[in-house]
N, C-alpha and C positions, 0 to 999 in steps of 0.2 A: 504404862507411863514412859514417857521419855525421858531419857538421860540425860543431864548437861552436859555430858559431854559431847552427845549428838547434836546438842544447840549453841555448845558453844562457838564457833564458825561466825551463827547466822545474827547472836548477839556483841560476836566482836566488829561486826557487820557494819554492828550501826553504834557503834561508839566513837567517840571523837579521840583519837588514839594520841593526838600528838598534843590533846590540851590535859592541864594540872587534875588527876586522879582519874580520865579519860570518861570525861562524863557521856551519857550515851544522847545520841542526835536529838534534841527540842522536839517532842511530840512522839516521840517511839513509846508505843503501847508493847506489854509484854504476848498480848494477844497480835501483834506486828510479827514478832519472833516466830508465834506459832506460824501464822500464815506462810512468812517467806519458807518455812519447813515443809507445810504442805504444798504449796505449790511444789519444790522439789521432789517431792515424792509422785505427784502425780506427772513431772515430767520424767522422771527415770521410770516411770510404768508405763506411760508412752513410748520412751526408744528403746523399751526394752522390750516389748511389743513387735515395733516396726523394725529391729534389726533380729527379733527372733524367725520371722518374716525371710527375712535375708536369708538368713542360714540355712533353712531349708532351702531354699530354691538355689543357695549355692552348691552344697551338697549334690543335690538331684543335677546341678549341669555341670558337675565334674565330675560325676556319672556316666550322662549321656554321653558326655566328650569324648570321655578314654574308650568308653563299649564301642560306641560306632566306629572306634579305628582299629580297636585290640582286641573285642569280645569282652565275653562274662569275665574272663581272670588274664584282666589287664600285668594283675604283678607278674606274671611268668614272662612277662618281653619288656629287656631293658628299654627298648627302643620306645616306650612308652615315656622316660623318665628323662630329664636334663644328663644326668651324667650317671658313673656307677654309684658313687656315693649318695646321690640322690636318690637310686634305686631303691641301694641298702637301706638306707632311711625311710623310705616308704613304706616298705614290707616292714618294717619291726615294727611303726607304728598302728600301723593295719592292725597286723599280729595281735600286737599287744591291747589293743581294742578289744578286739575280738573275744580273745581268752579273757578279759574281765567284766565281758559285757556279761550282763544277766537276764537278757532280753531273752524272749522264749524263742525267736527263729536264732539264736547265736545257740543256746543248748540243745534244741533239734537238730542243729547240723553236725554238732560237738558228737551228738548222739546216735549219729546216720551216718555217718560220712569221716572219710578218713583221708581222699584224697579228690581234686586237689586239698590241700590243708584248711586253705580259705575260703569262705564262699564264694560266690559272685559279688561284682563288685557294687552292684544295684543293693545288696543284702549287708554288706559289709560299711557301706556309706551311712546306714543308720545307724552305726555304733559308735561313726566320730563326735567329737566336741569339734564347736566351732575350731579351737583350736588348733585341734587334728587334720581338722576339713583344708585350713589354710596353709598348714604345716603341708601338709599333701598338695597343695597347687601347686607350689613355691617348688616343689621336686619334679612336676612335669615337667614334660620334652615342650621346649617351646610354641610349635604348631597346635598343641593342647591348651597352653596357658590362652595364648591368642582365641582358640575357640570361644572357651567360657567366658574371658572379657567379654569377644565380640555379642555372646548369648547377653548381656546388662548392657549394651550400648557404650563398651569401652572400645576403644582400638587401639589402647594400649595395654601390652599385658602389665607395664613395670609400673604404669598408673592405678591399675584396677588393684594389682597385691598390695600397693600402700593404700588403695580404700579396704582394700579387707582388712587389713592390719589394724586401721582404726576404726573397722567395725566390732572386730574383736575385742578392742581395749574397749568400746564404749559398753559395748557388752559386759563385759569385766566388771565393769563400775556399779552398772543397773544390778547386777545378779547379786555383787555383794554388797548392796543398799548403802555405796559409798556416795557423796554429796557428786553432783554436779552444779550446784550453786559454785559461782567464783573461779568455775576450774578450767586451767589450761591444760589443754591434752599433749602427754608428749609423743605418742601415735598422730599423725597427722596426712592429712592425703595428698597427695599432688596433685598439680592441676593440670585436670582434662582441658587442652590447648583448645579442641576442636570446637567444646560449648561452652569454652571460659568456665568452668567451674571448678573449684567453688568459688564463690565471688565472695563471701564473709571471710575474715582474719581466719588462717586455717588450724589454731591452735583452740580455737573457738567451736562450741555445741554447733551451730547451725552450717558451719562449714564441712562439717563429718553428714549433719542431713542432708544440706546439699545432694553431695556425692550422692549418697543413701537416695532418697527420692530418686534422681537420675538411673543409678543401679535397677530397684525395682519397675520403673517404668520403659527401662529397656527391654527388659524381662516380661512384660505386658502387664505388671501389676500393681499400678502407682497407688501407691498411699498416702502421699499428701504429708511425711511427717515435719513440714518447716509449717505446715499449715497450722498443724494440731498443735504443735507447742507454743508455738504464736498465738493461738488462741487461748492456752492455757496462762503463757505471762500477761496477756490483757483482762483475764479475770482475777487477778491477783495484781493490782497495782501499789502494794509493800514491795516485791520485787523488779525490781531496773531490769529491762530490758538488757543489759548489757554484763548484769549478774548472773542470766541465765545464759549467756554466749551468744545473745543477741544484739 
């Protein structure tokens, strides 16, 4: 059963808020409520989907980036990192990954091996959260940052970390079955000069897909998700194209 307070949002939606006891909009059916609810659910299952999508192949190309220039145990050369502090920061998060992860190659190695501390960096990348994954570009040495952009069709690195930033947060949302009906993002991306994107208002759903789509099709793996959700508010016409950030 659903809560009213999960619905409540989507019935204050459609109330007439500034008229005498806020009577709700002429024709709103309580089966209208459900709908615009379902639809939202099935569009936080799509981008949450298509930015899970993301994460791993971000992960794997801040991988490949750092090994092809530093080897398996990147953390042992600052020269891999923006500065020292961004070194230190890196290795504790590693670290601290690591020793909580409960994955069976994190207790094998826990269980084998003493030194280096940490694994490889191929073996250690599966223990980040997006989170972590981001928190870690953001500490590379510039010519790294630039790499992984360049791997998603960025050629900026300071553009591509504020789309990861707001892959993150959309992530965020989807994971804990928060609405994206109505909602302004305050993660938001900048814009790629080079292909005009995103071309939607950028506090807006389909300006984060934007980006998104673009990302994975640089990467070689388009998904189409302006498409998918697009298709999802036209089978659901209770919800305004402009309630789902379209």
């Amino acid at each position: 059963m659903i809560g009213y307070e999960r619905l409540r949002i989507y019935f204050l939606a459609r109330r007439q808020l500034n008229a005498p006891n806020r009577p709700f909009v002429p024709g709103t059916s309580y089966r209208d409520i459900i709908r615009l609810y379902e639809c939202d659910t099935l569009l936080r299952d799509v981008c949450f989907d298509a930015v899970g999508q993301f994460e791993i192949l971000f992960r794997n190309a801040i991988s490949e980036a750092v090994s092809q220039t530093y080897g398996s145990h990147p953390y042992l050369n600052p020269a891999a990192f923006r500065d020292s502090a961004s070194h230190i920061k890196a290795i504790r998060s590693m670290t601290d990954a690591y020793e909580k992860s409960h994955d069976g190659r994190a207790r094998h190695y826990r269980e084998t091996y003493s030194d280096p501390y940490l694994p490889a960096i191929w073996t250690v990348k599966e223990f980040l959260t997006f989170g972590r994954a981001s928190n870690l570009y953001k500490c590379l040495s510039g010519p790294l940052r630039t790499a992984v952009a360049a791997d998603f069709g960025v050629g900026s690195d300071e553009v591509f970390e504020s789309w990861v930033a707001s892959f993150v947060d959309l992530r965020n949302i989807c994971a804990h079955h928060d609405r994206l009906f109505n909602r302004k993002f305050q993660k938001q991306p900048k814009t790629l000069t080079s292909a005009s994107i995103p071309t939607a208002p950028k506090p807006k759903l389909k300006a984060i897909l934007e980006c998104l789509d673009h990302a994975m099709t640089g990467r070689g793996v388009p998904i189409d998700s302006v498409g998918k959700v697009a298709r999802i508010i036209a089978a659901h016409p209770e919800m305004q194209p402009g309630e789902a950030g379209y």
